[in-house]
C-alpha positions in Angstrom: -74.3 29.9 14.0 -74.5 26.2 14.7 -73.9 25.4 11.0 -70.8 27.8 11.4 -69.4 25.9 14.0 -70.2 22.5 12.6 -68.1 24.1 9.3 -65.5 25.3 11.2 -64.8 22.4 13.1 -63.6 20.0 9.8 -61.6 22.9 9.1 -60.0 22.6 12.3 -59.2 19.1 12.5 -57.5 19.1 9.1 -55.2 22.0 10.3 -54.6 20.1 13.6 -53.7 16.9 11.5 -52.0 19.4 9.0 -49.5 20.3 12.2 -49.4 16.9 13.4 -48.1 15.4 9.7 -45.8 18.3 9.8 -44.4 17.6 13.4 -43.9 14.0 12.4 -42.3 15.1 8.9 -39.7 17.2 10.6 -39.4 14.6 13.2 -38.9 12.0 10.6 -36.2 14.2 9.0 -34.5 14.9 12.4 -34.2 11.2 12.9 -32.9 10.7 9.6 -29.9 13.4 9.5 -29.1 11.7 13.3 -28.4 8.8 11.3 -26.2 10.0 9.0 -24.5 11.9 11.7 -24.4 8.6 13.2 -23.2 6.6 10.3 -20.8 9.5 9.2 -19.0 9.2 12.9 -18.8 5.8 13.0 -17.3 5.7 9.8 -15.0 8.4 10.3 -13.9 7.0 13.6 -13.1 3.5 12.0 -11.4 5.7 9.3 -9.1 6.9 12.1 -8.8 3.6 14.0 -7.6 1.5 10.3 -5.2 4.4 9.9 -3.3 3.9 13.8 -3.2 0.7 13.2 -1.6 1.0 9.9 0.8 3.8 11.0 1.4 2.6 14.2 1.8 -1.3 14.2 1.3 -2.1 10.4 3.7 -5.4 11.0 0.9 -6.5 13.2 -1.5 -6.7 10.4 1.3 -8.5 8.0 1.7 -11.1 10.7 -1.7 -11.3 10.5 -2.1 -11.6 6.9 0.7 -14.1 7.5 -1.6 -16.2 9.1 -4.5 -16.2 7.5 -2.2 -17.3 4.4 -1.5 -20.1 6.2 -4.6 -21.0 6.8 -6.5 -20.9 3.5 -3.1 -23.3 2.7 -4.0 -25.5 5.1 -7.9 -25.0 4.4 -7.6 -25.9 0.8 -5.4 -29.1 1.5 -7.9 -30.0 4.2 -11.1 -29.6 1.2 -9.0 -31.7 -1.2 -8.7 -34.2 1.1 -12.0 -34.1 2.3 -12.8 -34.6 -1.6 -10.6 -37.6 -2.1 -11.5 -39.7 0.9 -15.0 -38.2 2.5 -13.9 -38.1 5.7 -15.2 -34.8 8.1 -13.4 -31.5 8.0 -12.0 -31.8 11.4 -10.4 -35.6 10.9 -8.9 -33.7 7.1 -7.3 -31.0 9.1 -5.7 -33.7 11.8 -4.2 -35.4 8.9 -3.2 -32.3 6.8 -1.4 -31.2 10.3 0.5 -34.5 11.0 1.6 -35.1 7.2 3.0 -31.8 7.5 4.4 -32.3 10.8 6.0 -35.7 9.7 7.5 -34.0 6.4 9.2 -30.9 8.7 10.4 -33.1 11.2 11.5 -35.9 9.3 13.4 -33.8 6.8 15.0 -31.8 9.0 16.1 -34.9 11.2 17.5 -36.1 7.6 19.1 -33.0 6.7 19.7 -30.7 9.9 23.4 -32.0 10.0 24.2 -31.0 6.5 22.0 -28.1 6.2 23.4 -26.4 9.6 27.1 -27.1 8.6 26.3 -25.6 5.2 24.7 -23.1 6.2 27.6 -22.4 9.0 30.1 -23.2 6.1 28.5 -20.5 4.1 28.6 -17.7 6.5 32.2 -18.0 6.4 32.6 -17.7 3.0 30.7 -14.8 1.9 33.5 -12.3 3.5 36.0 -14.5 1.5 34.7 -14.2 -1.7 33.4 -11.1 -0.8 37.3 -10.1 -0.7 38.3 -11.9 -3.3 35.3 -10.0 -5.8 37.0 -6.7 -4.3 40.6 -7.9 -5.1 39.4 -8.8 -8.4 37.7 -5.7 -9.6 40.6 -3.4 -8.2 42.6 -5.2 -10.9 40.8 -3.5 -13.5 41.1 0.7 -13.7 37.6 1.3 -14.9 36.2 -0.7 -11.5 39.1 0.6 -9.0 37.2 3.7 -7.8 34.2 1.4 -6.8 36.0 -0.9 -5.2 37.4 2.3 -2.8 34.0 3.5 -2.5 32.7 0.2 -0.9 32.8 -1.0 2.8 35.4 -3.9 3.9 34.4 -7.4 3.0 33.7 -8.3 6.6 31.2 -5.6 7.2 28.9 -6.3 3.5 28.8 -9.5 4.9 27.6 -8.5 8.3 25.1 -6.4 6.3 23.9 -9.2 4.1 23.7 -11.0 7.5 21.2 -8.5 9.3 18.6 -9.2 6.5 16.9 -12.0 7.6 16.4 -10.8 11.1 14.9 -7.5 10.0 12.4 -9.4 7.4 10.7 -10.3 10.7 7.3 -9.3 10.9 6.6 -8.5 14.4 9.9 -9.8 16.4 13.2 -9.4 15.7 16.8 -11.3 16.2 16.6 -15.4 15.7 14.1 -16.1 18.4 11.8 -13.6 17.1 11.8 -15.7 13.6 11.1 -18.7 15.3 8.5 -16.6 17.5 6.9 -15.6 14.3 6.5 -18.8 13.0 5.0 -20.2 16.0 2.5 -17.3 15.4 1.5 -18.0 12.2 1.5 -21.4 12.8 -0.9 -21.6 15.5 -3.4 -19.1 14.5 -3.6 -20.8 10.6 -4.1 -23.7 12.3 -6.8 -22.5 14.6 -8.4 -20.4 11.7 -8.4 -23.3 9.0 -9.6 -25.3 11.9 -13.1 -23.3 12.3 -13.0 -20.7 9.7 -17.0 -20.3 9.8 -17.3 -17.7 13.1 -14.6 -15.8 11.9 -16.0 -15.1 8.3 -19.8 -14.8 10.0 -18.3 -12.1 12.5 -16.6 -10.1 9.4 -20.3 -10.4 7.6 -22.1 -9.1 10.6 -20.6 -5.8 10.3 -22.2 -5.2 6.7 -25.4 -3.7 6.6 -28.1 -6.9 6.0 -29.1 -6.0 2.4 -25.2 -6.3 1.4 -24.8 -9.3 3.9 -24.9 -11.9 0.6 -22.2 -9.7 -1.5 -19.8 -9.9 1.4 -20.2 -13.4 1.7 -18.9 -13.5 -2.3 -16.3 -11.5 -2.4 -15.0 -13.4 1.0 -15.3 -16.6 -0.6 -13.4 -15.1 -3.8 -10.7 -14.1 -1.7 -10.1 -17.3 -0.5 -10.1 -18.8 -3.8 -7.7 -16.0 -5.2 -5.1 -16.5 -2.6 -5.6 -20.5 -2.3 -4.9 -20.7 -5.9 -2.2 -18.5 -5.7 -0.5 -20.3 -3.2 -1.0 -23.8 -4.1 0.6 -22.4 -7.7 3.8 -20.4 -5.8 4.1 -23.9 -3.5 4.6 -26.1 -6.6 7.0 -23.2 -8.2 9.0 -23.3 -4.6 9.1 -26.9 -4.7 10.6 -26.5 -8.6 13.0 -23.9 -8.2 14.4 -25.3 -5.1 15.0 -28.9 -6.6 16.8 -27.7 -9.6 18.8 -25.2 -8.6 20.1 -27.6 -6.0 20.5 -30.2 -8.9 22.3 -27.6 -11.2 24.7 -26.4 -8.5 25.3 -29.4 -7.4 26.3 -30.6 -10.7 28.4 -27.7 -11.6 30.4 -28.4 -8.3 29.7 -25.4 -6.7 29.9 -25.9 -2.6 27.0 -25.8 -0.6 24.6 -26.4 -3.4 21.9 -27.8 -0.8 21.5 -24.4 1.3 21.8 -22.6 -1.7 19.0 -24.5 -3.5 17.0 -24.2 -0.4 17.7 -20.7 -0.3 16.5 -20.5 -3.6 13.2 -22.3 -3.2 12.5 -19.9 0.1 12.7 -17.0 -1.8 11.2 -17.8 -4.8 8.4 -16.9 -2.8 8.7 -13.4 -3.8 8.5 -12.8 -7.3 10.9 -10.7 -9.3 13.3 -9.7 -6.5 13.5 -13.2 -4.5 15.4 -15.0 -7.5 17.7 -12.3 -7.8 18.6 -12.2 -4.1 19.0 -16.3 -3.8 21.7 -15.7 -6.8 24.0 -13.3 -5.0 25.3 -15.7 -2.3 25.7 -18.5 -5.2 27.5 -16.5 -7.9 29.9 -15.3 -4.7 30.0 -19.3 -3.3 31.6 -20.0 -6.9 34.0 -17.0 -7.4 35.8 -18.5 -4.2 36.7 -21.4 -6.6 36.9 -19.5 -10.0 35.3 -16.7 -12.1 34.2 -18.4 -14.6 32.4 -20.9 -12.0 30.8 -18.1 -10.8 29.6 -17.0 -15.0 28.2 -20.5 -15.7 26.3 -19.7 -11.9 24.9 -16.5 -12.9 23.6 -18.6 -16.0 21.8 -21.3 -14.2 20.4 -18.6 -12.4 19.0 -17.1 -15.6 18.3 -19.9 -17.1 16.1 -21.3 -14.5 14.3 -17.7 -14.1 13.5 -18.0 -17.9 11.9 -21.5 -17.9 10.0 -20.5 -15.0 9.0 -17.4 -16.5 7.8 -18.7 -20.0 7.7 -23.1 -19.1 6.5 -23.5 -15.7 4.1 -20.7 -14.8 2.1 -20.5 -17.9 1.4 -23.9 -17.3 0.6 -23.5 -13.3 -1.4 -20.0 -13.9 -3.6 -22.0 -16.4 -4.9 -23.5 -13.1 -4.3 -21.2 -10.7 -3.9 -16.5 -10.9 -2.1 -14.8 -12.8 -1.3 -11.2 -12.2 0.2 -8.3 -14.3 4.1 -8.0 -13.9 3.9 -4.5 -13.8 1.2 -4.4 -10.6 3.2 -6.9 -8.6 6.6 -5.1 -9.1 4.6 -1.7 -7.9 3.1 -3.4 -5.1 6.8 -4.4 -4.2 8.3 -1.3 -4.0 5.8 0.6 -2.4 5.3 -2.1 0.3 9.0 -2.3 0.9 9.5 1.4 1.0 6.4 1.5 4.0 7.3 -1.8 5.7 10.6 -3.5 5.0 11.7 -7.0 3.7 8.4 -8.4 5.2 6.3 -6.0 3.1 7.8 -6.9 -0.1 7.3 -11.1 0.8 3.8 -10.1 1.3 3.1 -8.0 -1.6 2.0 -10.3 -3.9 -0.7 -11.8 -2.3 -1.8 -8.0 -1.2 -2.1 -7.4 -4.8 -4.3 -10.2 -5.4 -6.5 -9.0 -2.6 -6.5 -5.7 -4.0 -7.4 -6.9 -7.5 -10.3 -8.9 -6.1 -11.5 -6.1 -4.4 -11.4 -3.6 -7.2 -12.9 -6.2 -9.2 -16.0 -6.9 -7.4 -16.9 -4.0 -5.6 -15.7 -1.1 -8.3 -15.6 -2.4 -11.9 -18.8 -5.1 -11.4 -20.7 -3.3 -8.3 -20.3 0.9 -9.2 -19.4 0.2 -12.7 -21.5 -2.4 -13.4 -19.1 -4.2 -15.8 -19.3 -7.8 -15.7 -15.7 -8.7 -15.7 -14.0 -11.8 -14.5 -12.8 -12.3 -11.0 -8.9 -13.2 -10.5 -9.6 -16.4 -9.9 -11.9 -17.0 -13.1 -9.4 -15.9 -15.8 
């Protein structure tokens, strides 16, 4: 009998450890599904949360993106400074900020006169020419029943008018434009100024393991978009000194608002150029139509050197991205969010290709294509 027991009792402390491995299996697994239950949650609930934000206040996040434009601009002058002298980030940014003070302020204490009387001057002219483009078309039978299909002169005008106050990203009327500004100022400033707890925050929400990836594709973004930027500055800069030149030298009035008109909205690929060449072509049919011809032509003509001169040469330095994608990304983003969506969608694209780049085609995929900003 004693041997019995003595048998029995290994027997019984394997099936006691047998339940206890089982208990702590099950327990194991328990813990485990709360954690995807967890993780599933909190991802659904930050599913939900992106979603209100984008339904309900998406021109929120374009002023944001609006600033933190400006400040990878303002970054990447700082660095190139910082490069070309040695001198601390923070003393860079000080001078990057007051050279670009002294340039706003001292321009427009050179040219605020002229610009504001052009630009007044200009106002008053579209519904003239506006008129005089009616008159002229009713001349002609085939264009007659288009001219009585459009609006009077006076309210096309007040339509081209409204524009500009309803590209505002989070405001509206004149003092939300300069309210807007001040925004984006502020916070690019603030964000160029100490970018590194902003970007450590963003990295702390990503799971330790994928902590050095984030910290990549972050730093690609900013190299996409600074390069894109400092290559649609020195475009801006082009555009806006030639057409001013050209108009000017074809005597069309109010070349200088034009021109800066121009430069402005060359900002937006594709659809900006054609937009800063309808107040010009109607500025020189108030003085004659075939003014207004050899205006349409400078317009064309500049969009063509640009197109196959100057950006070949900048995007050798800087990104290039497929025609085709931008003008998508343009007339989605205008559909969902207005004038301010299609000025931003260029740069979204470019986000959108570095993101699909590294964390589809090179991460999923495995396919070890080039980033934006390497090609």
């Amino acid at each position: 009998m004693l041997k019995e027991e003595q048998g029995q009792a290994p027997r019984r402390e394997e099936r006691k450890q047998g339940d206890r491995d089982m208990h702590a299996g099950a327990d194991g697994e328990g813990r485990q599904v709360m954690r995807r239950a967890a993780l599933f949650d909190t991802v659904s609930l930050l599913f939900v949360l992106a979603a209100s934000i984008i339904w309900l206040a998406p021109n929120v996040l374009l002023l944001i993106f609006a600033c933190i434009l400006v400040a990878i601009l303002l970054y990447d002058m700082g660095r190139k400074l910082r490069e070309w002298t040695g001198v601390p980030h923070w003393a860079a940014m000080v001078m990057v900020v007051a050279l670009l003070l002294l340039v706003i302020v001292g321009g427009g204490w050179l040219m605020a006169p002229q610009i504001a009387s052009q630009a007044t001057e200009l106002m008053q002219a579209i519904p003239l020419s506006l008129q005089q483009l009616q008159e002229s078309m009713a001349r002609h039978p085939m264009l007659e029943q288009a001219v009585q299909g459009m609006p009077p002169p006076e309210e096309l005008a007040k339509n081209m008018a409204s524009v500009l106050p309803k590209a505002g990203l989070l405001f509206s009327g004149v003092l939300g434009v300069l309210g807007n500004v001040a925004i984006i100022a502020f916070v690019g400033i603030y964000l160029a100024a100490q970018p590194r707890p902003y970007i450590d925050g963003i990295v702390t929400l990503v799971p330790r393991r994928k902590r050095a990836r984030a910290r990549e594709v972050l730093d690609e973004l900013g190299r996409t978009l600074g390069q894109w930027l400092a290559g649609k500055a020195v475009s801006m800069l082009v555009v806006g000194v030639v057409t001013t030149a050209g108009l000017a030298l074809l005597g069309v009035p109010l070349a200088l608002v034009l021109g800066i008109i121009a430069g402005l909205l060359d900002f937006v690929p594709y659809v900006g150029p054609i937009v800063a060449g309808v107040p010009a072509v109607l500025i020189a049919f108030t003085e004659s139509p075939a003014l207004a011809g050899w205006v349409a032509v400078l317009f064309l003509a500049i969009q063509i050197a640009e197109g196959y001169l100057l950006m070949p040469l900048i995007e050798r330095r800087t990104v290039s991205l497929p025609p085709a994608l931008t003008i998508v990304v343009q007339v989605l983003l205008g559909a969902l969010f207005g004038m301010a969506g299609v000025a931003l969608a260029t740069p979204l694209a470019a986000v959108g290709a570095v993101l699909v780049t590294m964390l589809y085609v090179q991460d999923m995929l495995g396919d070890p294509v080039k980033t934006p900003s390497e090609k």
